[in-house]
Each structure stands twice: as structure tokens, then as C-alpha cells.
MARSEMI-768612 format. One record per residue (C-alpha): x, y, z. Coordinates in steps of 0.25 Angstrom, whole numbers, plus 2048, in hexadecimal, padded with zeros to 3 digits. Example, Ala and Ser with C-alpha at 12.3 -4.5 7.8 and 13.67 -1.06 7.14 Angstrom:
// MARSEMI-768612
+------+-------+-----+
! east ! north !  up !
+------+-------+-----+
!  831 !   7EE ! 81F !
!  837 !   7FC ! 81D !
+------+-------+-----+
// end
This chain:
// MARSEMI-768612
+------+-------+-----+
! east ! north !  up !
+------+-------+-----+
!  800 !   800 ! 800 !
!  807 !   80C ! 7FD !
!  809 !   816 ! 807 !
!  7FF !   823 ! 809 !
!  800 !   831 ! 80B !
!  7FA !   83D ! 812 !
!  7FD !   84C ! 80F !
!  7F8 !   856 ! 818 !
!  7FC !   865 ! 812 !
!  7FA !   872 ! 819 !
!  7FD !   87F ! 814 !
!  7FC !   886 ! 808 !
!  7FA !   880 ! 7F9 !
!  809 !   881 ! 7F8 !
!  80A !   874 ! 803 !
!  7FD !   86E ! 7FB !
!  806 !   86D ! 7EE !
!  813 !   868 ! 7F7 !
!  806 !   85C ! 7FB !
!  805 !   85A ! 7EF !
!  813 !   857 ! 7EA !
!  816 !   84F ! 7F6 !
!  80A !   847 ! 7F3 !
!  80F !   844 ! 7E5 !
!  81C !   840 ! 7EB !
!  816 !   835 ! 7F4 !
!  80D !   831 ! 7E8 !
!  81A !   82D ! 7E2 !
!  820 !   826 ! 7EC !
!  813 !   81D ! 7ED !
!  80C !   824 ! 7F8 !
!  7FB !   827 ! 7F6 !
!  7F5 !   830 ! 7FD !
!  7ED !   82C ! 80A !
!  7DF !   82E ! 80E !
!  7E2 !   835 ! 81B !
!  7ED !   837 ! 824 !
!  7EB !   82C ! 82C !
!  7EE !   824 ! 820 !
!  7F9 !   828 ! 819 !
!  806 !   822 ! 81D !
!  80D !   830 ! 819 !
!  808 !   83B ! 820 !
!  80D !   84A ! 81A !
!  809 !   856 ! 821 !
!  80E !   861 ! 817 !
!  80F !   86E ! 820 !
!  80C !   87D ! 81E !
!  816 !   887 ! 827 !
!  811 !   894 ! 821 !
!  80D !   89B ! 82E !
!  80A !   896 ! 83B !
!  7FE !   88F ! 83C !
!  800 !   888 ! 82F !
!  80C !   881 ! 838 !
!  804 !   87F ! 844 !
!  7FA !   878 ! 83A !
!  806 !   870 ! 834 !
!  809 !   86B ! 841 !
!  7FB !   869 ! 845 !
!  7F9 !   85F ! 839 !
!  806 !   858 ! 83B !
!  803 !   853 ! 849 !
!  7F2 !   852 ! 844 !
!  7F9 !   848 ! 839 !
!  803 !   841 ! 843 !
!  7F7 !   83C ! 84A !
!  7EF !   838 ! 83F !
!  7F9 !   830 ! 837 !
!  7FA !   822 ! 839 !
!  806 !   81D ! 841 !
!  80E !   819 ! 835 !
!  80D !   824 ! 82D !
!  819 !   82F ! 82B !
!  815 !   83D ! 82E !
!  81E !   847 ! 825 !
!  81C !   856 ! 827 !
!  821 !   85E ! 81A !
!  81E !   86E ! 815 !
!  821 !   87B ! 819 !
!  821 !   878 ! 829 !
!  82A !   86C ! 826 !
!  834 !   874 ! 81E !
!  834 !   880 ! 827 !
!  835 !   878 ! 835 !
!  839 !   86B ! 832 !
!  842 !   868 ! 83E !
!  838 !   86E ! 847 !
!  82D !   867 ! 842 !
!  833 !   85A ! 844 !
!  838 !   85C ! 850 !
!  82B !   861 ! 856 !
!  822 !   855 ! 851 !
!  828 !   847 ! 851 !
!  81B !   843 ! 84C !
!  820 !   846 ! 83F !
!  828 !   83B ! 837 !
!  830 !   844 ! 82C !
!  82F !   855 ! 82B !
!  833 !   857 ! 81B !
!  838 !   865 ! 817 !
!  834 !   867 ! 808 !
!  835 !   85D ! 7FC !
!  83A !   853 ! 806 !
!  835 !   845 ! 802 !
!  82B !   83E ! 80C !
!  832 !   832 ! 80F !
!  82B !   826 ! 817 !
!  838 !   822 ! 81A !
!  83E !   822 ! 828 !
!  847 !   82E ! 827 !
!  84C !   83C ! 831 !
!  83F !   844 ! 834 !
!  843 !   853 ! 82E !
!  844 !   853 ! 821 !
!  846 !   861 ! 819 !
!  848 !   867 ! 80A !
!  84B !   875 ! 806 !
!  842 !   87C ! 7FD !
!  83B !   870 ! 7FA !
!  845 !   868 ! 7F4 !
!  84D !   85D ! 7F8 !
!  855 !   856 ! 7EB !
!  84B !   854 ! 7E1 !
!  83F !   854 ! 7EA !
!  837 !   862 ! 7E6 !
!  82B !   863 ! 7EC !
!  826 !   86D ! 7E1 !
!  82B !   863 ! 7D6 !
!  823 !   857 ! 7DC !
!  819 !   850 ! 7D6 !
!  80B !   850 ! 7DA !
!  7FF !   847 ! 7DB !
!  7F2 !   849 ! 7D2 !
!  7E9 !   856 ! 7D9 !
!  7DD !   851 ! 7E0 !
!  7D8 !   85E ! 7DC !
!  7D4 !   863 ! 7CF !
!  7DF !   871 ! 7D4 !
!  7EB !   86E ! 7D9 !
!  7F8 !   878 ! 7DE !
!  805 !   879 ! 7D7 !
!  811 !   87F ! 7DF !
!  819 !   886 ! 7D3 !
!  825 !   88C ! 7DD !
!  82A !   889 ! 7EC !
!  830 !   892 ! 7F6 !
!  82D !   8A2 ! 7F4 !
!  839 !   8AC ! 7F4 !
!  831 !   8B9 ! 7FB !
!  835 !   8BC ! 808 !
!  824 !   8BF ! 80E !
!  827 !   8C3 ! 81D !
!  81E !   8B9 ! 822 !
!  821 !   8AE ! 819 !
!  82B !   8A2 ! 81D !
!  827 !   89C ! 811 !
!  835 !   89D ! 80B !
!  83C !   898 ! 817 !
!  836 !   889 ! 814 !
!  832 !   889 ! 806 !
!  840 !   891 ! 801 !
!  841 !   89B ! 7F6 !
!  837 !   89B ! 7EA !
!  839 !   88F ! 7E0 !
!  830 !   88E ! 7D2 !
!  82D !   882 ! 7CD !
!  82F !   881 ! 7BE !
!  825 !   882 ! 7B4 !
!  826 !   875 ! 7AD !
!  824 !   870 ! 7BA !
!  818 !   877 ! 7C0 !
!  811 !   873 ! 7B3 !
!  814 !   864 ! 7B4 !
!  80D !   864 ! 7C1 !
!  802 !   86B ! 7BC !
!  7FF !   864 ! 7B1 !
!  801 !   857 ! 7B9 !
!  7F7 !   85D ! 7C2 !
!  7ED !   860 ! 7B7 !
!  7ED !   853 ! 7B0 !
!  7E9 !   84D ! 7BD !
!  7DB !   856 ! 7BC !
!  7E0 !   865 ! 7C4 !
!  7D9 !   870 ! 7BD !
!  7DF !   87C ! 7C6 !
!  7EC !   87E ! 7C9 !
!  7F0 !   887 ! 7D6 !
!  7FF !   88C ! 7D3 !
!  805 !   88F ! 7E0 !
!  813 !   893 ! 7E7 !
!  817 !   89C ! 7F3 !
!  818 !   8A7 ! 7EA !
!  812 !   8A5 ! 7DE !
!  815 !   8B1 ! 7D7 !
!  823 !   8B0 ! 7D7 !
!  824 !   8A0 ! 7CF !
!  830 !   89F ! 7C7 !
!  838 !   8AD ! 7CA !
!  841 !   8A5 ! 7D5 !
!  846 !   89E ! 7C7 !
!  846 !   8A9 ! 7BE !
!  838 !   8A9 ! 7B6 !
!  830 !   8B5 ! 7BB !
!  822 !   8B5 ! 7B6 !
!  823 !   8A5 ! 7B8 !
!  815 !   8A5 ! 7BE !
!  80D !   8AA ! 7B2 !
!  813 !   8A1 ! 7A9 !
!  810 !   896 ! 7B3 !
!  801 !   899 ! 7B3 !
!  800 !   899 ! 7A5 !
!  806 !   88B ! 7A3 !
!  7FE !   886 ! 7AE !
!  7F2 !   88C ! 7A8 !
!  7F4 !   884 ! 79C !
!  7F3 !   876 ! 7A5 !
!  7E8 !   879 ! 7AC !
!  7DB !   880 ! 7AE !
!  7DD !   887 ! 7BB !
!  7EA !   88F ! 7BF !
!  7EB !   896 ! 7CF !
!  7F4 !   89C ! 7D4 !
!  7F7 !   89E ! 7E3 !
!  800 !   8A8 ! 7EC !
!  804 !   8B4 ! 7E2 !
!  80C !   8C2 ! 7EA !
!  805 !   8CC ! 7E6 !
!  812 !   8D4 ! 7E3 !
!  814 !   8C9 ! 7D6 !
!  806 !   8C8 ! 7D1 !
!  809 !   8D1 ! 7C4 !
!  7FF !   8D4 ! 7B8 !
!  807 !   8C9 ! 7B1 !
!  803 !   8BD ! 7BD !
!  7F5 !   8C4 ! 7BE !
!  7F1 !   8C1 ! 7B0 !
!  7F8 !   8B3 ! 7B0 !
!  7EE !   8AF ! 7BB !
!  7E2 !   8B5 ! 7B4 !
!  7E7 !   8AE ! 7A8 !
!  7E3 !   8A1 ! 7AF !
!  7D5 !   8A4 ! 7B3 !
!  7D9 !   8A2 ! 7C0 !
!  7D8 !   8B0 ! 7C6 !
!  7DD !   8AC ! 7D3 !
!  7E7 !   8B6 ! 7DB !
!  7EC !   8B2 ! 7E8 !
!  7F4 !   8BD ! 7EE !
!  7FD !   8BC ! 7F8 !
!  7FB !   8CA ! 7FF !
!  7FD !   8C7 ! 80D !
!  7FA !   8D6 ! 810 !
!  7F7 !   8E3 ! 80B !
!  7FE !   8EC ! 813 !
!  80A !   8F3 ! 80C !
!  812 !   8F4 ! 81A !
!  80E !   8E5 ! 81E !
!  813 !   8E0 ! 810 !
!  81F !   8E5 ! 812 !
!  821 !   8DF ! 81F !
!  81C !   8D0 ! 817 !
!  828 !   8D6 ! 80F !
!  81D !   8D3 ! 803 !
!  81A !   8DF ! 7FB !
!  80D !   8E5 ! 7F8 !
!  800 !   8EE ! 7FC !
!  7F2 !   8EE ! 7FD !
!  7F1 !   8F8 ! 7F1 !
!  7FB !   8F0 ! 7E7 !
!  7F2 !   8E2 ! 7EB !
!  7E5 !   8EA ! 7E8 !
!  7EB !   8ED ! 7DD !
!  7EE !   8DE ! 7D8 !
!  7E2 !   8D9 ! 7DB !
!  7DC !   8E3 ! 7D1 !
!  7E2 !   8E1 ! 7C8 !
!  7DE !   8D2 ! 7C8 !
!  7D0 !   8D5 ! 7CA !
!  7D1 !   8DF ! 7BE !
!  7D6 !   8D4 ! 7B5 !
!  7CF !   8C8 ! 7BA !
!  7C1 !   8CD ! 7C2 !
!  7BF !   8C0 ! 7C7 !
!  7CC !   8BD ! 7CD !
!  7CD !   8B8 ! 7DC !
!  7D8 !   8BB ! 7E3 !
!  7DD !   8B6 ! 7F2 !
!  7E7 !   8B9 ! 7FB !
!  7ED !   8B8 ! 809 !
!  7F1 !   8C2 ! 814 !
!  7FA !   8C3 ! 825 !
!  7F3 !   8C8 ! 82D !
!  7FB !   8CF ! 839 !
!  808 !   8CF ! 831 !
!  813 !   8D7 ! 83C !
!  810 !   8E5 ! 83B !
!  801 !   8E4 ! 836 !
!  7FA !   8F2 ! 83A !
!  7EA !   8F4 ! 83A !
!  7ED !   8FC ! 82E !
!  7F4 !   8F1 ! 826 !
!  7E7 !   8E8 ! 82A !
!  7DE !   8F3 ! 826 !
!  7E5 !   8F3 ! 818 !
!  7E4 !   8E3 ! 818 !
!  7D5 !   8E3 ! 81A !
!  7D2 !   8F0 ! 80F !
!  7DA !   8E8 ! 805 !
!  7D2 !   8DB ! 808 !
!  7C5 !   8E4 ! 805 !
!  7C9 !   8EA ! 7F8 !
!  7D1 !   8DF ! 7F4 !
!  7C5 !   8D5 ! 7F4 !
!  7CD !   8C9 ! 7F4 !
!  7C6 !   8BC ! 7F1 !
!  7CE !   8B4 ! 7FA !
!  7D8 !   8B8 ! 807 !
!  7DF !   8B2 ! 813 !
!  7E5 !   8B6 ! 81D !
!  7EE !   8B1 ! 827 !
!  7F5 !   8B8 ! 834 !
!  801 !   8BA ! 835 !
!  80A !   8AF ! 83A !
!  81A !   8B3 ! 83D !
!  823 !   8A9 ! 838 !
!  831 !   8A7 ! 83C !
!  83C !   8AB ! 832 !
!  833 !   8B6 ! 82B !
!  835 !   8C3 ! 82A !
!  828 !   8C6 ! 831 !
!  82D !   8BE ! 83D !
!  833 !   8CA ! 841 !
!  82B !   8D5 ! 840 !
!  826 !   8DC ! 84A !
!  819 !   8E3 ! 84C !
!  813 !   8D5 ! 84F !
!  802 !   8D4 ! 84D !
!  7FB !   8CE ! 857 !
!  7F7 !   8C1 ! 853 !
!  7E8 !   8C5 ! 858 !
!  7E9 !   8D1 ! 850 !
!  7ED !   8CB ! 842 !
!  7E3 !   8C1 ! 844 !
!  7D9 !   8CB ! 847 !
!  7DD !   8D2 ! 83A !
!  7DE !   8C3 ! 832 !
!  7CD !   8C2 ! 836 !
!  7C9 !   8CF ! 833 !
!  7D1 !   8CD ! 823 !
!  7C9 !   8BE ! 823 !
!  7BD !   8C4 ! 826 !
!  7BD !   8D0 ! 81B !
!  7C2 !   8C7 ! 810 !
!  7B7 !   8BC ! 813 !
!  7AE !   8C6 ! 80F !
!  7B5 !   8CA ! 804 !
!  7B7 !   8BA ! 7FE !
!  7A8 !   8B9 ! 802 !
!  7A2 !   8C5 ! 7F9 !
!  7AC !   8C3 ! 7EE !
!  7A5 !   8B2 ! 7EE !
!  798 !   8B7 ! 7EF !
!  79C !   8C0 ! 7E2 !
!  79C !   8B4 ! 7DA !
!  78E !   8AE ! 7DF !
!  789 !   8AE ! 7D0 !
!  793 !   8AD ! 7C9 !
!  79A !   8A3 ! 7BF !
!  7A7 !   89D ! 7C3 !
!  7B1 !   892 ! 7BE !
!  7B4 !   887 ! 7C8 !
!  7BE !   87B ! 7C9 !
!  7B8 !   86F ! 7D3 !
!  7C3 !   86D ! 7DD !
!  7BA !   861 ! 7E4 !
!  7AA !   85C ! 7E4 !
!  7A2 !   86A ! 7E8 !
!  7B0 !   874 ! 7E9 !
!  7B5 !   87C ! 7DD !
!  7BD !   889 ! 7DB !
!  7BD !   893 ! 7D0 !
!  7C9 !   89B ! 7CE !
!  7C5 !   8A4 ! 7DB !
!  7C7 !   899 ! 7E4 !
!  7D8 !   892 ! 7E7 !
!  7D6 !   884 ! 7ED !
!  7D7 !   882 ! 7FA !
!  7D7 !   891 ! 7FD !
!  7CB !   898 ! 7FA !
!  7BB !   896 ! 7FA !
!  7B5 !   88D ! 7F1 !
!  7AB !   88B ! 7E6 !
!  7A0 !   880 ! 7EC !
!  798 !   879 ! 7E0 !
!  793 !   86B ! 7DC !
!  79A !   85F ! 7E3 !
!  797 !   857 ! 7D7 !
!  7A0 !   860 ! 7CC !
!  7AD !   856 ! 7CB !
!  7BB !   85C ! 7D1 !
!  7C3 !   863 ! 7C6 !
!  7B6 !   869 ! 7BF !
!  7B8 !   877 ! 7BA !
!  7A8 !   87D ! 7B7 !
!  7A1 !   88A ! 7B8 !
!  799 !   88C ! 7C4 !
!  78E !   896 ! 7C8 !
!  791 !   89C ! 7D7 !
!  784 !   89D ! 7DD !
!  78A !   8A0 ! 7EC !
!  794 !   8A2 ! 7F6 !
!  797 !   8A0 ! 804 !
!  7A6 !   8A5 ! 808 !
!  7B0 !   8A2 ! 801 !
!  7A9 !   895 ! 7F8 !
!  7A2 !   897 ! 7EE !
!  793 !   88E ! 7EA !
!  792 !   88C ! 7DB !
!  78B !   884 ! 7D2 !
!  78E !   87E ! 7C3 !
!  789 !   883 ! 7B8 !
!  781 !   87D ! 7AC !
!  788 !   876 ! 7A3 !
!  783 !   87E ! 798 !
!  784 !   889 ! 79C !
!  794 !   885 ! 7A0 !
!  795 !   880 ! 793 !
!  790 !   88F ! 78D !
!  79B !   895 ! 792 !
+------+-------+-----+
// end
């Protein structure tokens, strides 16, 4: 019988890719994947390390899973947490059978208990170059870069992943079209800075030149985690192109002062005045981003300005998260400190404008005809709606996966959408 698998990934879709990879990885070495965790004989708990309370939830998980798995089984923590405190990790939780850095192969085998890679390669094991199983959804990520070479304040990111490092074309389009001839009709192009694929190796303006090839292989082409600073006319109109008008910024604030301090560049005006340009050139885009809330040295006033941009903005989407000091960053040693109550206080009262706003802008659409890919029985997206991230589109259980169709919207309720198919007829008529 051959042996079984279980990957728990936390994190950001960058760690779902890295699931992915390893999955294939086990595939060829005769592993299949295991029904739940109490049956695999391989246990992988693929961590997130981003800020604090992701760690807290990769330690949480670890011990959840050591208690679950089955006597035999190997537990084998890997991801950001593993790279960035290995040694620590494995001293503080023996329950643990091996802690792999990066691109380290999971071995059954006996061996030491620490295990780590730099910039995710260790000989020829690449993460990024792996293969990968066939997507049991009709989307499906592709990493196109690892690492990122900005130097964000509040970021350790580079600490653990390294400096920026594009894959190469031929490659990323291998992948895709691997992942198309199994039955993906989207794919969701991601990196830790986007933007930037292809100018750590000499070929600025890389990116657009991805899109388009990758728009030639599949029906559906997303793009997540663009800085504003890079997002030119040029990237704008390449992402139109696709019929995916979908903008995820990565604003984190608004205030000039506070950007500065983020060591990020930028301002509420220049942002506003992106954002129309978008709107002006595609009406119907969506467009999301994320923001730190009590970021040292955050004033009323900066707050203030973080609210009125999120009014006249109208994003469709926004998260926000509270800041969250990390050791080795730049921001680790500012001071002017927020009170944790405060930005807190501050992260709610954000939440609470831009639920409004994601709710009248969904309720805009009640009426109107939309495209949509079935993700599974009942939930679809159009291009307003990244997997795994925003609202959904709720329609007819019975329409197959992987169907693309026009809808009709005839409600919403928060961020889902209620919508039924239309006549054949009348789809065919147009």
C-alpha cells in the first residue's frame, strides 16, 4: 500500500503554490494523498510567519496535528516559520519529527531533526521549478518570482525568503499549460512583488509580456499584489487586455508622512489618482487592497486621512490588519509606539466604513448581467471576486465546476452575491 500524505498550508496563496509543489513532489515519489490527517502517514504543516499571530497560528496547528496524527506518522513542519526560526522551532517542540527550511526534501527516512535551505534551493531541489499535481479546481496560482528585493519597514519577508528571483518564462508557461490541459480556466499569477518579475534578471517590462502569453493558454489571467509605485499605464492596459479587471494594490496606508516611515512611497492624492485612471479606462474594474493600522508614529490625523480616502476611493475590497512589530525590521525601532488598544480601535472603525462600502457597491450589481466561472456546486466568481479572498457569486448547485456562463444577479447580502442563469437563448443571442 503505498504511503499517504497530509498538507495542512496556512498563509498567503504564495504558501498554497509552495502546497502544491510539494504535493507533486510526494506524488513522484509514490505518496497519495490521505483522506484526513489522521490517515496520512506523512504529516506537512506548511507554516505562514508574516506577523505574529500568523506564527501563533502555525504553532497552534503544529501541536492540533501532533495530537491528531497517528502514532506512526512523521510530523514535518516547513514554510516561512520553518526558515525563519528553525532552530528555535525545533527546540521548543520535540513533538515534531523534522523542521525543513525551503526546498529541503521531506525524507521518511531516520535523519537529524533541523533541516534548512537558503533561498529556496538546496542542489537541484527548487521549490518554484517543482512540479505540480493536477488542480482540483477549475483556477489554480502560479508563483512567477520568490523573494522580493524592497526593503518595506515592517516586512521581514526578505529576511527568510532572500532577494527577488523570476522565474523564467518558458518555465511559467510550462506550468500553465500543464495546468490548463488538466481542466484550469483561470489563472492567478502571484509573487511578493509582482510588479517587479523579471527586473532582478535584466527584463523590465517582463510582466506585461507574461500576461499576454499567458492569456493565449487560458481563459482567465489575475494578477495579485501589485505596488502602487510600479503600476504604469503600460501594466494598467495589460491587465485590462485580459478581461480580468482586477487591481490588488498593495497601499498599506495613505499617509505621506507614515509611507515614509513604511520606507514605501506614495500618497492619498497619487493613489486616487490611479485608481481613476482605472475606472476611467475600464468602468467595471474591482479593485482591493490592504492597510496597518497603528504603524509607530500614526497620528489621529493620518487615521483621519485613511478613512476619507477609503470613502472617496470606493474600493471594492480592503483588509486591514494592525500592526505587528517584528524583530529585525526597521520599524522594530521606531518609536512613538500606538497603543495596541488604539490601533485596534482604529482597524474596526476602517472595517466598519468599507463593509458599507463592499455592500453598496454589490448591491449595484443586483440587475445586472455578469460572466462567471463555477469554482464548485453552487459558488462561482466573475472577475470582481480573487478565490479564496473576496465575496462570492451563489448560483445553481447543479451547474458543473469549471463552467463559464452569464448570469443574471437578482440579490446581494454582503459580500456574496445571489444569481441565476440565463436562457439558453438568450446566452446563445449574444
Amino acid at each position: 500500500m503505498p504511503q499517504r500524505y497530509w498538507i495542512e498550508t496556512l498563509g498567503c496563496p504564495k504558501n498554497a503554490v509552495d502546497s502544491a509543489k510539494l504535493a507533486g513532489t510526494l506524488h513522484g515519489d509514490g505518496f497519495v494523498p490521505a483522506e484526513s490527517p489522521e490517515d496520512a502517514d506523512l504529516v506537512v504543516v506548511n507554516t505562514c510567519a508574516f506577523i505574529e499571530p500568523a506564527r501563533a497560528e502555525s504553532v497552534e496547528t503544529i501541536l492540533e496535528l501532533s495530537e491528531r496524527r497517528r502514532a506512526s506518522a512523521r510530523l514535518v513542519v516547513t514554510g516561512c516559520l520553518a526558515e525563519r526560526a528553525g532552530p528555535e522551532l525545533a527546540d521548543a517542540l520535540p513533538e515534531v519529527d523534522l523542521v525543513a527550511g525551503f526546498g529541503v526534501p521531506v525524507q521518511l527516512t531516520t535523519g537529524p531533526r533541523l533541516q534548512r535551505s537558503h533561498s529556496g534551493v538546496l542542489g537541484s531541489f527548487d521549490l518554484l521549478e517543482l512540479e505540480r499535481p493536477r488542480a482540483d479546481t477549475p483556477w489554480a496560482y502560479v508563483k512567477v518570482a520568490e523573494g522580493c528585493d524592497r526593503k518595506c519597514g515592517f516586512c521581514a519577508i526578505p529576511s527568510f525568503r532572500g532577494a527577488q528571483r523570476s522565474r523564467p518564462v518558458a518555465s511559467v508557461l510550462a506550468e500553465v499549460d500543464t495546468l490548463t490541459a488538466g481542466g484550469v480556466r483561470e489563472i492567478v499569477l502571484v509573487a511578493q512583488d509582482l510588479a517587479s518579475y523579471g527586473r532582478d534578471d535584466g527584463r523590465p517590462g517582463a510582466l506585461v509580456d507574461l500576461i499576454g502569453a499567458v492569456r493565449e493558454r487560458v481563459e482567465r489571467v489575475r494578477l495579485l499584489y501589485l505596488y502602487p509605485s510600479s503600476l504604469t499605464d503600460t501594466l494598467i492596459d495589460a491587465v485590462i487586455a485580459t478581461g480580468v479587471a482586477y487591481f490588488d494594490l498593495s497601499l498599506q496606508h495613505v499617509s505621506s508622512q507614515l509611507l515614509r516611515k513604511m520606507r514605501r512611497v506614495g500618497s492619498a492624492e497619487r493613489f486616487l489618482e490611479r485608481i481613476a485612471t482605472i475606472r476611467e479606462r475600464a468602468p467595471q474594474a474591482a479593485l482591493r487592497s490592504s492597510f496597518i493600522l497603528g504603524y509607530p508614529g500614526e497620528t489621529e490625523e493620518d487615521h483621519d486621512a485613511l478613512l476619507a480616502f477609503l470613502e472617496a476611493a470606493q474600493l471594492d475590497w480592503a483588509g486591514f490588519f494592525s500592526f505587528s512589530e517584528e524583530p529585525g525590521t526597521y520599524a522594530a525601532g521606531l518609536e512613538a509606539k500606538v497603543p495596541e488598544e488604539l490601533a485596534i480601535a482604529r482597524l474596526r472603525e476602517c472595517a466598519e466604513l468599507q463593509d458599507e462600502v463592499t455592500a453598496k457597491r454589490r448591491s449595484a450589481l443586483v440587475g445586472s448581467v455578469i460572466s462567471v466561472l463555477v469554482d464548485a456546486p453552487g459558488v462561482a466568481r466573475s472577475h470582481r471576486e480573487a478565490p479564496e479572498i473576496d465575496g462570492v457569486v451563489q448560483v445553481d448547485p447543479t451547474i458543473a465546476p469549471g463552467s463559464v456562463l452569464d448570469v443574471m444577479v437578482h440579490s446581494a447580502e454582503g459580500p456574496d452575491l445571489y444569481a441565476e442563469a440565463l436562457p439558453v437563448a438568450w446566452a446563445m443571442a449574444r
